[in-house]
C-alpha positions as CSV (number, residue, x, y, z in Angstrom):
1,X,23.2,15.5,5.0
2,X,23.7,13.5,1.8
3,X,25.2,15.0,-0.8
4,X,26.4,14.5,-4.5
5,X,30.0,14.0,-5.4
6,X,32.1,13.6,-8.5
7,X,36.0,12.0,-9.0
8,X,37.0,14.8,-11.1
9,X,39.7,13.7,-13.9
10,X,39.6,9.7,-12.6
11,X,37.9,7.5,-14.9
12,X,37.4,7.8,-18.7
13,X,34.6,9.1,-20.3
14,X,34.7,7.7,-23.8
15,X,32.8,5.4,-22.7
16,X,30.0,8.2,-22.3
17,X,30.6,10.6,-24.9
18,X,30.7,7.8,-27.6
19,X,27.4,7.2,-26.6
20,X,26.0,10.5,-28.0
21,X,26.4,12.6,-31.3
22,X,27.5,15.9,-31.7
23,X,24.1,16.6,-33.2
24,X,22.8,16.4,-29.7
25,X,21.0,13.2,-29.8
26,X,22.1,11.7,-26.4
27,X,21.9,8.6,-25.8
28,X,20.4,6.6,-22.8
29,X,23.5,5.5,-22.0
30,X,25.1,8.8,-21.6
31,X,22.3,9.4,-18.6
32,X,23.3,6.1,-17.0
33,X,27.1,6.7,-17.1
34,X,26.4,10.3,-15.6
35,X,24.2,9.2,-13.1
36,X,26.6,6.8,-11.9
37,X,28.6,9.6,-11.0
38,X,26.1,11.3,-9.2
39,X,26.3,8.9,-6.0
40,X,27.6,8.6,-3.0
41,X,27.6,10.4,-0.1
42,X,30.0,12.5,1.6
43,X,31.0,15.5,4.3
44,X,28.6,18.6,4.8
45,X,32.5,20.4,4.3
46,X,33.9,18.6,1.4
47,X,36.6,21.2,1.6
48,X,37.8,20.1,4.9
49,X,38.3,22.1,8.3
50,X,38.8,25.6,6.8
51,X,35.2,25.5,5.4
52,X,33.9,24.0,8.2
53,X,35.0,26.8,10.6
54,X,33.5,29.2,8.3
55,X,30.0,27.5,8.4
56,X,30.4,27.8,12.4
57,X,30.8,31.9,12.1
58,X,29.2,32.9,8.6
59,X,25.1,33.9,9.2
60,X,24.2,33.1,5.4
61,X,21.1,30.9,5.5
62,X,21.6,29.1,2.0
63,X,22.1,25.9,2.3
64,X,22.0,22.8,0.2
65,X,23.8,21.1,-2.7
66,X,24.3,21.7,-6.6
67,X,25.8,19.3,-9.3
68,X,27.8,20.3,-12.4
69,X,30.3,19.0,-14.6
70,X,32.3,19.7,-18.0
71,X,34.7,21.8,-19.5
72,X,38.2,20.4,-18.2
73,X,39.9,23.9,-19.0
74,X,37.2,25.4,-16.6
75,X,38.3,23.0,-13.7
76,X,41.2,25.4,-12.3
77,X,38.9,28.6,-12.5
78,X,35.7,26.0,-11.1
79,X,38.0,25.2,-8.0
80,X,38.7,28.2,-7.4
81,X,35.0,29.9,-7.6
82,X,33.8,26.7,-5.0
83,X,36.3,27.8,-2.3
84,X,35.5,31.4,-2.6
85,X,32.2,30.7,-2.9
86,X,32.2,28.5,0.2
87,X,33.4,30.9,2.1
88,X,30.6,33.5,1.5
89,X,28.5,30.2,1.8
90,X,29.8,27.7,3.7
91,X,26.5,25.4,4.4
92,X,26.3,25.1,0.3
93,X,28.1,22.5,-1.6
94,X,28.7,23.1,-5.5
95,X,30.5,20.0,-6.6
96,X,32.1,19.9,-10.1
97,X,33.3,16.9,-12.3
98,X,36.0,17.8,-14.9
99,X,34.5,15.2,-17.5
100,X,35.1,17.2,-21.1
101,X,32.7,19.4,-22.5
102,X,30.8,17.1,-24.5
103,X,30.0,14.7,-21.3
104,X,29.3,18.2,-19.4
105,X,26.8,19.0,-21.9
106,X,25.0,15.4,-21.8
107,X,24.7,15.4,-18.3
108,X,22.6,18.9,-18.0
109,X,20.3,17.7,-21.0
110,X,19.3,14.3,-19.7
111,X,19.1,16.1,-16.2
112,X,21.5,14.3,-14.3
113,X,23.3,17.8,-13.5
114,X,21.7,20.7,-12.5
115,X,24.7,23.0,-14.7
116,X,27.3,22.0,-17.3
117,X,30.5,23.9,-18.0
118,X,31.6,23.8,-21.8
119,X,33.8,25.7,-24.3
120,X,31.4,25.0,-26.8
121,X,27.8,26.5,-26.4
122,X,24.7,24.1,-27.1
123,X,24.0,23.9,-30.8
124,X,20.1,24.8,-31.4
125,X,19.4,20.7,-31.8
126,X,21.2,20.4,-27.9
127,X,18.5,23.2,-26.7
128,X,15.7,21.5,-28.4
129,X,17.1,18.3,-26.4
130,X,17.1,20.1,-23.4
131,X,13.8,21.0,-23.6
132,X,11.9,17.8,-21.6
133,X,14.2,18.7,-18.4
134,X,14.9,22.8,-18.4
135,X,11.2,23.6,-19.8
136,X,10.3,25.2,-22.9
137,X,13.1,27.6,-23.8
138,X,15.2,25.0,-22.9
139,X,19.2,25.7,-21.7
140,X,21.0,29.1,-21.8
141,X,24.7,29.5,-22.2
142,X,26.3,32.3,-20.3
143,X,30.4,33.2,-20.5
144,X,31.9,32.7,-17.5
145,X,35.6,31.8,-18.5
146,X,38.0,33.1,-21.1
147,X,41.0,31.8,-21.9
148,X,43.3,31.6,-24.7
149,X,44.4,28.5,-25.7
150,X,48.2,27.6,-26.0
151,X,50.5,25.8,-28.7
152,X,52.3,24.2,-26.6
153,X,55.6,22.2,-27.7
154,X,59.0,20.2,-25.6
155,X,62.2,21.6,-27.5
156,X,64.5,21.7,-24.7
157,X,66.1,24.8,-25.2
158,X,63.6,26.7,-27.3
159,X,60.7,28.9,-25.0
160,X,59.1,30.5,-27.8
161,X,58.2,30.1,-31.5
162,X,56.6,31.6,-34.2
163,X,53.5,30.1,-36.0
164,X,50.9,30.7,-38.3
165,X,47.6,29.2,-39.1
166,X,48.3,27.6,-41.9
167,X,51.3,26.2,-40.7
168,X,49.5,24.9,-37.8
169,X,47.1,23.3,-39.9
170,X,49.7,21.7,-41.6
171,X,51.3,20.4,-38.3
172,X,48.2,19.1,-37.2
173,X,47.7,18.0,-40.3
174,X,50.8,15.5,-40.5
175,X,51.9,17.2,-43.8
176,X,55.0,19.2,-41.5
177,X,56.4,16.2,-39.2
178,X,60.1,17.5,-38.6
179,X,61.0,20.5,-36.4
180,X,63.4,22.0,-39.1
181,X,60.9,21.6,-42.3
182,X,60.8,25.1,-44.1
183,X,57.4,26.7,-43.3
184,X,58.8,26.4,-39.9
185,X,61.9,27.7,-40.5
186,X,61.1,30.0,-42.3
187,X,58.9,31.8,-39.5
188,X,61.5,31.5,-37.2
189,X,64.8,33.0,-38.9
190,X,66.9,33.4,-35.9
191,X,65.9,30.1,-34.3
192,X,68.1,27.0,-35.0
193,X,65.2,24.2,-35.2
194,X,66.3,20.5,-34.0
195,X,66.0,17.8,-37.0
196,X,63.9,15.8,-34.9
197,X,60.5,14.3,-35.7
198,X,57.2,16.1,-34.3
199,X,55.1,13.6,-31.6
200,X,51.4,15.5,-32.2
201,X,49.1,15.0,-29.4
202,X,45.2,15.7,-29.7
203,X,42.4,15.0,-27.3
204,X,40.7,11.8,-26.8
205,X,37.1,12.8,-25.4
206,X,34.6,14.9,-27.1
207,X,36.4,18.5,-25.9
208,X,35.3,22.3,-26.3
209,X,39.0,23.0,-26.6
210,X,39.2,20.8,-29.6
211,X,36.3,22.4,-30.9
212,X,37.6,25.8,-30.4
213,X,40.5,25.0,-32.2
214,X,39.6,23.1,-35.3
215,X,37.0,26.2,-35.7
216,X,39.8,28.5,-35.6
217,X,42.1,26.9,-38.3
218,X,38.8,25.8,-40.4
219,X,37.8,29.6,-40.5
220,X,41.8,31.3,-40.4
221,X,43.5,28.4,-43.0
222,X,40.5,26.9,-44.8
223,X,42.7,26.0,-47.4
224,X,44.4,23.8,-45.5
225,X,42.1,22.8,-42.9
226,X,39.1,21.3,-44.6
227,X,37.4,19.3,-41.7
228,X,34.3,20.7,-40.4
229,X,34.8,22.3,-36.3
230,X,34.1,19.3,-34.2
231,X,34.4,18.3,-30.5
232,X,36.1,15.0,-31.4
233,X,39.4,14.9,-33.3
234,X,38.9,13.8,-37.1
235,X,39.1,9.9,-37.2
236,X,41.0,10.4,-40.3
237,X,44.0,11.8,-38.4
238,X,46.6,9.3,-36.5
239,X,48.3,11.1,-34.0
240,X,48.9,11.0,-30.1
241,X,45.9,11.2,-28.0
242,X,44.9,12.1,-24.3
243,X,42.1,12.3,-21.8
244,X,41.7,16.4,-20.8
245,X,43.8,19.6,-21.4
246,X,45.4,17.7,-18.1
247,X,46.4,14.7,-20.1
248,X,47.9,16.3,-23.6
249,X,49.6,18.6,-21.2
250,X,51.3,15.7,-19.2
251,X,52.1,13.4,-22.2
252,X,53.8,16.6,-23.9
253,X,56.0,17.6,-20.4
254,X,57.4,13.8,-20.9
255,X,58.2,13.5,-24.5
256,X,60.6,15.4,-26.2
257,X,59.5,16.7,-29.3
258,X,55.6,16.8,-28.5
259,X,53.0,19.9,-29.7
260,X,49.6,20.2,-28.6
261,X,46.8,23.1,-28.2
262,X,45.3,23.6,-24.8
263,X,44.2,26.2,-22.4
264,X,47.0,27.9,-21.6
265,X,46.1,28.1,-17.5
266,X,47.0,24.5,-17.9
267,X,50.5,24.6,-19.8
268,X,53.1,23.8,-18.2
269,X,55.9,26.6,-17.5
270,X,58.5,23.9,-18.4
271,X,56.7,23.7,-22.2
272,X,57.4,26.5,-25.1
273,X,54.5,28.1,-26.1
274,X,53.7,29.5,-29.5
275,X,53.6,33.6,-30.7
276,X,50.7,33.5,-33.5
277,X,50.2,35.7,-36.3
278,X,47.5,38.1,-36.5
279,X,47.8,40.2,-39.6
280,X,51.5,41.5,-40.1
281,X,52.1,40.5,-36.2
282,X,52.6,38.3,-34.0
283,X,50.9,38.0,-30.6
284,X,52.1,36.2,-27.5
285,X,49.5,34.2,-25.7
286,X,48.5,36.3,-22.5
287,X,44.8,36.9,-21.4
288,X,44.5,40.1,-22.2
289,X,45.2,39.0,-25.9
290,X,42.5,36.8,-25.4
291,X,40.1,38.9,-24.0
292,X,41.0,41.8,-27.2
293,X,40.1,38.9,-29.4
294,X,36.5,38.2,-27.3
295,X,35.8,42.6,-27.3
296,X,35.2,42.1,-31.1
297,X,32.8,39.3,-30.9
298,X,29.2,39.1,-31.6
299,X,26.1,37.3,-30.4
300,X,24.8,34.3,-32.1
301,X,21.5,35.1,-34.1
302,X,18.6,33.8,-33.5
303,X,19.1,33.0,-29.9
304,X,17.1,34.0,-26.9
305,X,17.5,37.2,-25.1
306,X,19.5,35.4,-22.1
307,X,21.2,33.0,-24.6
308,X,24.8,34.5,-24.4
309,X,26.3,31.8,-27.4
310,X,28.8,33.9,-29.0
311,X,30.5,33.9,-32.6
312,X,34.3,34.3,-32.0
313,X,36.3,36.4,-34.8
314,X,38.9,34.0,-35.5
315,X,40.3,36.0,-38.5
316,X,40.3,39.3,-36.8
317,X,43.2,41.4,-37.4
318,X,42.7,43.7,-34.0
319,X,45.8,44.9,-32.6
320,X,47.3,42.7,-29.6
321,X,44.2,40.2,-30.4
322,X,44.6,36.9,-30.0
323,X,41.9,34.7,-32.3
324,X,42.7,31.2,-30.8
325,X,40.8,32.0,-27.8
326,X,38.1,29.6,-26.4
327,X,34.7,31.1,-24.0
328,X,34.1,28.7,-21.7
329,X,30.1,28.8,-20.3
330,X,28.1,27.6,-17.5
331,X,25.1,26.8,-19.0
332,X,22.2,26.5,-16.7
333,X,18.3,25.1,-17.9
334,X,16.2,28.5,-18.1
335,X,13.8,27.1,-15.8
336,X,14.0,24.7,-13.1
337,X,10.9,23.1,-11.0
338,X,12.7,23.1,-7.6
339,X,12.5,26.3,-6.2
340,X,15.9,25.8,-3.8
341,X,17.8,24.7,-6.8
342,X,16.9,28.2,-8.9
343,X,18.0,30.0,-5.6
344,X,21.6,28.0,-5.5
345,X,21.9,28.1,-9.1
346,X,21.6,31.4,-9.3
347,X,23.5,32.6,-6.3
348,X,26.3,30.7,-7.5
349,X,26.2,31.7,-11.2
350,X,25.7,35.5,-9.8
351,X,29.4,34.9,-7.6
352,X,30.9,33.3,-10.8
353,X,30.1,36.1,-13.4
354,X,30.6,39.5,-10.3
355,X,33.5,41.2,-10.4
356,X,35.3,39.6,-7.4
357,X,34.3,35.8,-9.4
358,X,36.3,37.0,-12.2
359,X,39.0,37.9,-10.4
360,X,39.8,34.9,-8.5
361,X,39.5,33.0,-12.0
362,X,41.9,35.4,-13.2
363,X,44.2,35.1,-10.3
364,X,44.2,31.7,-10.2
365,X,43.8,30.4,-13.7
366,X,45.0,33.1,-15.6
367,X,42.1,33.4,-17.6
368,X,40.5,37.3,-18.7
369,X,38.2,38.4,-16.8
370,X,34.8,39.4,-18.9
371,X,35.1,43.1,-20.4
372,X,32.2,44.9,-18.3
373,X,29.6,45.1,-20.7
374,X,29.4,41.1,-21.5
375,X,29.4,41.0,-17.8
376,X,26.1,43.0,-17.3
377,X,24.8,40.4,-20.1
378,X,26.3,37.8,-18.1
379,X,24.5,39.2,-15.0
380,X,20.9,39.3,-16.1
381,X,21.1,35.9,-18.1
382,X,21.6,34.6,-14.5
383,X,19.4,36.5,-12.8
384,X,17.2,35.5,-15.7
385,X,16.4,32.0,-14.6
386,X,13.0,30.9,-13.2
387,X,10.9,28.6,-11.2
388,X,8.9,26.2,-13.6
């Protein structure tokens, strides 16, 4: 049977996401380099003998194939939800490129994907984009994936450091470049920093983690961080750069004196990672940190009912919360015309957001699963989505 598949995390996608603003406006281009992607065909059992065996005794009846791609932090917990998934449903294929966020989003509004994972939701201009291929409400974003999202730094020697947001700003910044400079120091009393220079590494592509975290200092050191939250990394800042949380991961694991942010499911356990302050504490990274920092969250305004797009407390001073957090979202068009793809959609989306979904993301990625309430949201946004 033919299918769709994606080469997750082999090509580079500035190509695509330079072809579209953050205003939403995609370009024509970003369709063409998506659909590229979208052919080929391949096995009925992409995930080899152990799925095929299950197809032989399982007596579900859905069958078929569903598309996504996006959020490169979601690509652990995403691999993890198709094999489960498969096995409950073995004659179904969901394939999943791990393109970025921003290339994610692209691809569900020109409608070469039937869902997108991002860990940014679609601004209101994206959902009027979306419009001509997900009908006239457009897309919904629903939390599927939360995570917290990791300083990560190569000191040989040192596991664990304090920071603040300022201070972070400032690194990011380029206005702290040596390990032993005195805001630094002076957080870390006991800890005998190296006189070495800092290597800072951003992202490359148009990311929801860079997002996430640029709205996090912009909102916790405004002083210092004066660039609005973007997706793409301030062209006025000359740092190290890399494709994915895969890629600034990998080019700090090789080079010695290297920072970064990225989801922490993806840090390497040879990397430090960083304690941040929240009010007169500091907080290790950890998901259920993340998940206290999600509990005090609220719901955008003026979204729809099944419109889950929530506004992150990034200066929240909750006990054990951890602010530098990013929600990751499948976000699905409200209404589709095929009637097979609402029912794969939907069964899928229902597996990703149910208890035992949640669990295997939080097994396997470390992420948090949803606190119960969001997850009833979660639930019905899903179960929400129609036939056209």
């Amino acid at each position: 049977m033919p299918t769709v598949r994606f080469v997750s995390d082999q090509f580079d996608t500035n190509t695509l996401t330079s072809r579209f603003t953050r205003s939403g406006q995609v370009r024509w281009a970003a369709f063409s380099f998506v659909a590229l992607l979208l052919t080929g065909c391949g096995s009925d059992y992409p995930l080899g003998e152990e799925q095929r065996s299950a197809a032989e005794q399982n007596t579900s009846t859905l069958e078929g194939s569903t598309t996504g791609g996006g959020s490169t932090a979601q690509n652990s917990a995403m691999t993890a939800w198709r094999a489960g998934f498969s096995s409950l449903h073995p004659k179904v294929q969901v394939q999943y490129a791990s393109v970025g966020s921003g290339a994610g989003r692209a691809g569900l509004i020109e409608g070469a994907t039937q869902f997108a994972g991002s860990d940014a939701y679609l601004q209101d201009e994206e959902i009027a984009d979306a419009q001509q291929t997900c009908g006239a409400d457009g897309a919904i974003n629903i939390p599927a994936y939360i995570s917290p999202i990791s300083i990560a730094f190569n000191l040989p020697g040192i596991d664990d450091l304090n920071f603040d947001a300022e201070t972070i700003g400032k690194i990011f910044r380029s206005e702290i470049t040596q390990w032993n400079e005195p805001d630094l120091a002076a957080l870390n009393p006991d800890v005998d920093l190296p006189d070495r220079r800092m290597t800072v590494v951003s992202r490359s592509d148009d990311s929801g983690t860079t997002e996430n975290f640029t709205e996090y200092l912009h909102e916790a050191a405004p002083d210092v961080w004066t660039d609005d939250p973007d997706g793409t990394w301030p062209g006025s800042l000359r740092n190290e750069n890399a494709q994915g949380n895969t890629g600034v991961v990998s080019t700090v694991v090789r080079t010695e004196g290297a920072i970064t942010y990225a989801d922490d499911s993806l840090v390497d356990d040879t990397l430090g990672k960083g304690t941040l302050k929240v009010g007169e504490d500091f907080v290790p990274v950890s998901a259920e940190a993340a998940a206290a920092a999600v509990a005090v969250s609220s719901r955008v305004e003026g979204r729809g009912e099944h419109d889950i797009a929530l506004e992150l407390d990034r200066t929240t001073t909750a006990p054990g919360a951890y602010p530098l957090v990013l929600v990751s979202y499948l976000i699905y068009c409200s209404e589709y015309i095929d009637p097979a793809a609402v029912e794969l959609v939907k069964t899928f989306g229902l597996y990703v957001v149910s208890p035992e979904g949640q669990q295997l993301a939080s097994d396997s990625a470390k992420s948090a699963p949803m606190p119960e309430a969001l997850a009833a949201e979660a639930k019905a946004a899903v179960e929400s989505i129609a036939v056209r």
